[in-house]
ZAMARGU-4260 file (C-alpha; in steps of 0.2 Angstrom, whole numbers, plus 5000, padded with zeros to 4 digits):
<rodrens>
0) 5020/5243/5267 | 5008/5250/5280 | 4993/5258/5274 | 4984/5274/5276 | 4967/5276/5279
5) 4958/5292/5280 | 4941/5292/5286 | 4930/5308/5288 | 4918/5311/5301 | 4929/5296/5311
10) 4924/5303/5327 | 4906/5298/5326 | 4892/5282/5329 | 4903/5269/5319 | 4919/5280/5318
15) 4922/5280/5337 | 4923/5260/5337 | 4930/5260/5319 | 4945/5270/5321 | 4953/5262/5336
20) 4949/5244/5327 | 4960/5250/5313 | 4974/5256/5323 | 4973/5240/5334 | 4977/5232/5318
25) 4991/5241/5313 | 4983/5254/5298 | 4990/5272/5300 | 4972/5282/5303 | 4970/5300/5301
30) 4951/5306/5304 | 4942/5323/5298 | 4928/5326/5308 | 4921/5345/5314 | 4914/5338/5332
35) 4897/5343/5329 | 4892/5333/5343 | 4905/5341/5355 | 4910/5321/5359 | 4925/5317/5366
40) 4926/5300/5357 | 4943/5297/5351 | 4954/5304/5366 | 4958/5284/5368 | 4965/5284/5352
45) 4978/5299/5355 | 4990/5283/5362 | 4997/5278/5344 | 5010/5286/5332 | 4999/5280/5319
50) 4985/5291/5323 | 4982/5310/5316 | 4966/5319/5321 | 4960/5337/5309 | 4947/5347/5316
55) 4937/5354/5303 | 4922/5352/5286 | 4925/5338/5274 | 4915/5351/5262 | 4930/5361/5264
60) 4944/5359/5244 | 4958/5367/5257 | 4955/5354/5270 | 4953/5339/5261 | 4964/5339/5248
65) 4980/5339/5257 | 4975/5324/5268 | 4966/5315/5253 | 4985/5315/5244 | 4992/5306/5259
70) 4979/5291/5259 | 4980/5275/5251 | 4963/5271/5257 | 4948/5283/5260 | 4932/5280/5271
75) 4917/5292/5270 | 4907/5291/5285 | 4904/5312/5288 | 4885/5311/5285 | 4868/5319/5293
80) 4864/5301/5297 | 4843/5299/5299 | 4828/5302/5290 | 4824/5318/5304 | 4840/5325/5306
85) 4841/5327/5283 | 4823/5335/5283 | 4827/5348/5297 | 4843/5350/5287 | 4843/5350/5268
90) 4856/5358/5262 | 4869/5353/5276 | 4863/5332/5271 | 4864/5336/5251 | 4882/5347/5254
95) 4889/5332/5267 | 4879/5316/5264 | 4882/5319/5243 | 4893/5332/5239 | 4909/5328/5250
100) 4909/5311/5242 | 4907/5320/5225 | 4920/5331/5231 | 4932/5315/5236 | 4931/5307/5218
105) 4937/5322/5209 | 4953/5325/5222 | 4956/5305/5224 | 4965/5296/5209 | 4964/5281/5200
110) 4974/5270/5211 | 4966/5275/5229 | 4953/5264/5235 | 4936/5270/5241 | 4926/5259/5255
115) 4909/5271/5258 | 4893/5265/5270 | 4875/5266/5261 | 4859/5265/5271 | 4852/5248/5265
120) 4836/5262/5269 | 4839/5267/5250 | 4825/5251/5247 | 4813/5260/5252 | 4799/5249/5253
125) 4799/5231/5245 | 4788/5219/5240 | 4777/5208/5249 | 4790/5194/5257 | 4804/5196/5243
130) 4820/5198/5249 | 4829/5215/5242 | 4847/5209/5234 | 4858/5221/5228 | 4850/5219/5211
135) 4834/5226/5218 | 4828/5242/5211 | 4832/5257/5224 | 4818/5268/5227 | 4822/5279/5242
140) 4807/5288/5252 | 4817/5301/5264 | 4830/5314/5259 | 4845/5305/5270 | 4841/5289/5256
145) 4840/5301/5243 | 4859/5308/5246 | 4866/5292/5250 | 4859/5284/5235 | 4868/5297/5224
150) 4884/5297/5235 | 4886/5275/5231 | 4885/5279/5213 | 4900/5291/5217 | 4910/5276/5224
155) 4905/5264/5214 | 4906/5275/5196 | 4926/5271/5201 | 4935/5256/5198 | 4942/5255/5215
160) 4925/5259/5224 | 4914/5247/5235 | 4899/5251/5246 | 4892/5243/5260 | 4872/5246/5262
165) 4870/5244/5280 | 4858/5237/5288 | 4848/5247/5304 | 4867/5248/5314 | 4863/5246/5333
170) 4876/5240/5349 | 4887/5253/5361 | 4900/5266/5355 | 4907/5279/5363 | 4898/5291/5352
175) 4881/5284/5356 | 4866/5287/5347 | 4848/5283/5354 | 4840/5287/5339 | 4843/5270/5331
180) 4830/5257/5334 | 4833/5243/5343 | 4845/5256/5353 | 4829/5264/5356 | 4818/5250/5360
185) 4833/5244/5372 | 4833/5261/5379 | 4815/5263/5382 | 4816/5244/5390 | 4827/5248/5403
190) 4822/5267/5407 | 4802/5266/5405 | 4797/5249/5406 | 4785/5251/5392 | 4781/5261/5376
195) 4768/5261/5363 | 4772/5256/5342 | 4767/5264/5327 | 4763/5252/5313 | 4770/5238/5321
200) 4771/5227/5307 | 4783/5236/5296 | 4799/5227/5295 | 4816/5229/5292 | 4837/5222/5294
205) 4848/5225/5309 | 4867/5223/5311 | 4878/5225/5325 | 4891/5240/5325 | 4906/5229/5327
210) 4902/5217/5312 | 4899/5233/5304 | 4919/5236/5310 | 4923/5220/5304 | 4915/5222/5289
215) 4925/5236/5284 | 4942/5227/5287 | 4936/5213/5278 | 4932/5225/5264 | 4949/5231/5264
220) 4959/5214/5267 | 4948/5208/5251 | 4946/5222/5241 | 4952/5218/5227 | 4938/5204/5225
225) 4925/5213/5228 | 4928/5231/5221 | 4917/5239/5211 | 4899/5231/5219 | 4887/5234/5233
230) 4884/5223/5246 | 4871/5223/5259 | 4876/5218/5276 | 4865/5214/5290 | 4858/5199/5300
235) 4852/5186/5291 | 4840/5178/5305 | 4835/5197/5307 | 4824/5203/5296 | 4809/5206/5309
240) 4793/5218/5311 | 4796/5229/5327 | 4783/5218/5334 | 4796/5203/5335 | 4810/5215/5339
245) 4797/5218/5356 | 4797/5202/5358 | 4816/5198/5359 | 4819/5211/5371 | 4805/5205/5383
250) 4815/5189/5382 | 4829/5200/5390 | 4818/5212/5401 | 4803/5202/5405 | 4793/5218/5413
255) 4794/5227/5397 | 4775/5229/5392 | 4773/5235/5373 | 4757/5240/5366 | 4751/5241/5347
260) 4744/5258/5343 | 4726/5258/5335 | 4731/5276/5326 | 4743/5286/5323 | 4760/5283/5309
265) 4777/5283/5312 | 4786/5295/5300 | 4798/5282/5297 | 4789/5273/5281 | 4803/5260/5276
270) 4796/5244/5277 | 4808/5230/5269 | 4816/5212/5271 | 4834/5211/5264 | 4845/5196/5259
275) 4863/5196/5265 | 4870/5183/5252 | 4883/5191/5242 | 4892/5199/5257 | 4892/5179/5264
280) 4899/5173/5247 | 4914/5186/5246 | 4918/5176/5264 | 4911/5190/5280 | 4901/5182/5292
285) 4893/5190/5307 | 4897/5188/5323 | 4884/5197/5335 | 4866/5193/5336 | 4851/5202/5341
290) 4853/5194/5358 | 4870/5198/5360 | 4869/5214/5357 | 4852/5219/5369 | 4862/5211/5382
295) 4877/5224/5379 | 4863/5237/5378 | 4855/5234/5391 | 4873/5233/5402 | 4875/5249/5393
300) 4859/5258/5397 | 4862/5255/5415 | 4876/5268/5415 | 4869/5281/5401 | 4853/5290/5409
305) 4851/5304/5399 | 4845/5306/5381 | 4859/5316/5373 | 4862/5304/5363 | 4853/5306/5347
310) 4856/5317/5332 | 4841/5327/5333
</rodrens>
C-alpha cells in the first residue's frame, strides 16, 4: 500500500528538497504551507498525481484536521526557524514552532506515525570537550530552542513518534536561506572576500540538507526500530569552532581573508560539540561533507546575488 505523507510548511528550506525526494520515491505528499516567503518552491513538483499542495496556517483546527485524517505519516517542519526571526516574533514561534505540533497530537491517532525535526540548538551550551548525546541534559538559551524543545516531547510523548535534532543544516535549495552559517560564511566568501568573526571559538555540528532528506526516508523505511527516541544527526568529522569552518572555506576560495574580532559578541551563544552515534547504529550514514557541500555553495553563490534569502 502506498503511503501518505503529510508534511507542513513543505515548501520551505528542507521542505523544497524534501518533498520532491519523497515523491521521486513513490510516497503520496500533500504539503500545508501559507507562503510566507512568497517562494515559488514546489512549482516542479506540480508534475505527479501523487502530489497535493493547501495554501494556508498549520495553526488553523479547520485546516488541518481534514488533511491530518488522510495521512498515514506526518512531517512537521512549519516552524519560525532561528534564534532572530522567534525573538522579533514570540507568539507567532510559541503558536507555530510548539503549538501546531501540540495541535497534531491531539487530531492524529494512535496508529499515525510522527517524524518531527529538532534543533540539536536545544544543547544550549555544553561542556568543555564532551560530546552531547541524546542523553545529555537539554538547556536551550533562545526562544526558537525553547519551542522546539517542548514541540520533541510532543512527538515523542506518542508511541509512534521520533525526532531528529539536527545539526546547523547548510547546502542549496530552492527555498534558500543565507541566514545559516556555513551558507553565510560561503556566501560572504564568494561576494565580499572577507568578513570579520565574533567569538570565534565557539563551536558547533553541521549537516548537509540532503542527508537531512535522506535521514528522513531512513526514518520512515525503519521506523519501527527506532520509534519513540531522539537522535541527533550531523557530521561526525564536523563538530568545529567557526575559526576552522574559516579555514575549510579558504581551502576552497583562497582569497577569502577572515579576521578574529578583539570585541564585540555574536548574539548567537550556543557553543556545543555533539556525538552522532545512535543515528550511525540505527544504520544512516552521511553522505555529504563539509567540502562537498562549499563546493555546491560556492557553484551556487555564483548564480544568487542578492540577499533575500534569509528569514529575517
Amino acid at each position: 500500500m502506498i503511503q501518505k505523507i503529510l508534511i507542513t510548511g513543505g515548501a520551505g528550506y528542507i521542505g523544497s528538497v524534501l518533498t520532491p525526494a519523497l515523491l521521486e520515491s513513490g510516497y503520496v505528499v500533500t504539503v500545508l504551507d501559507n507562503f510566507m516567503y512568497r517562494q515559488n518552491s514546489l512549482t516542479d513538483c506540480c508534475q505527479y498525481k501523487t502530489f497535493n499542495i493547501v495554501r494556508g496556517d498549520c495553526r488553523d483546527k479547520n485546516t488541518i484536521k481534514p488533511l491530518v485524517e488522510k495521512a498515514d505519516i506526518i512531517i512537521p517542519l512549519a516552524a519560525l526557524v532561528g534564534a532572530p526571526l522567534c525573538e522579533q516574533n514570540k507568539i507567532a514561534a510559541e503558536t507555530t514552532n510548539f503549538g501546531a505540533v501540540a495541535l497534531l497530537g491531539k487530531l492524529m491517532s494512535k496508529s499515525q506515525r510522527m517524524l518531527i525535526p529538532i534543533t540539536n540548538s536545544g544543547y544550549g551550551i555544553g561542556e568543555k570537550n564532551k560530546f552531547c548525546t541524546e542523553k545529555s541534559p537539554l538547556r536551550p538559551i533562545s526562544f526558537y530552542g525553547v519551542t522546539k524543545v517542548k514541540a520533541e516531547k510532543v512527538a515523542l510523548a506518542r508511541e509512534n513518534g521520533l525526532s531528529f535534532r539536527l545539526a546547523t543544516v547548510f547546502g542549496m535549495s530552492p527555498r534558500m536561506r543565507l541566514d545559516l552559517l556555513v551558507n553565510d560564511f560561503v556566501y560572504r566568501a564568494v561576494n565580499d572576500r572577507a568578513m570579520l568573526i565574533f567569538e570565534w571559538h565557539f563551536k558547533r555540528n553541521y549537516i548537509h540538507i540532503q542527508d537531512v532528506v535522506r535521514v528522513f526516508i531512513h526514518g520512515i523505511e525503519n521506523f519501527q526500530k527506532m520509534r519513540g527516541r531522539p537522535y541527533n544527526v550531523g557530521l561526525d568529522d564536523a563538530n568545529l569552532s567557526k575559526l576552522e569552518l574559516c579555514a575549510i572555506i579558504k581551502k576552497h576560495l583562497p582569497k577569502f581573508t577572515y579576521i578574529e574580532a578583539p570585541i564585540g559578541e555574536d548574539p548567537d551563544k550556543r557553543d556545543y560539540i555533539v556525538s552522532n552515534a545512535r543515528i550511525a547504529a540505527a544504520g544512516f550514514n552521511t553522505e555529504w561533507n563539509l567540502d562537498r557541500g562549499i563546493e555546491e555553495l560556492i557553484k551556487g553563490f555564483t548564480i544568487l546575488k542578492n540577499n533575500q534569502y534569509s528569514n529575517v
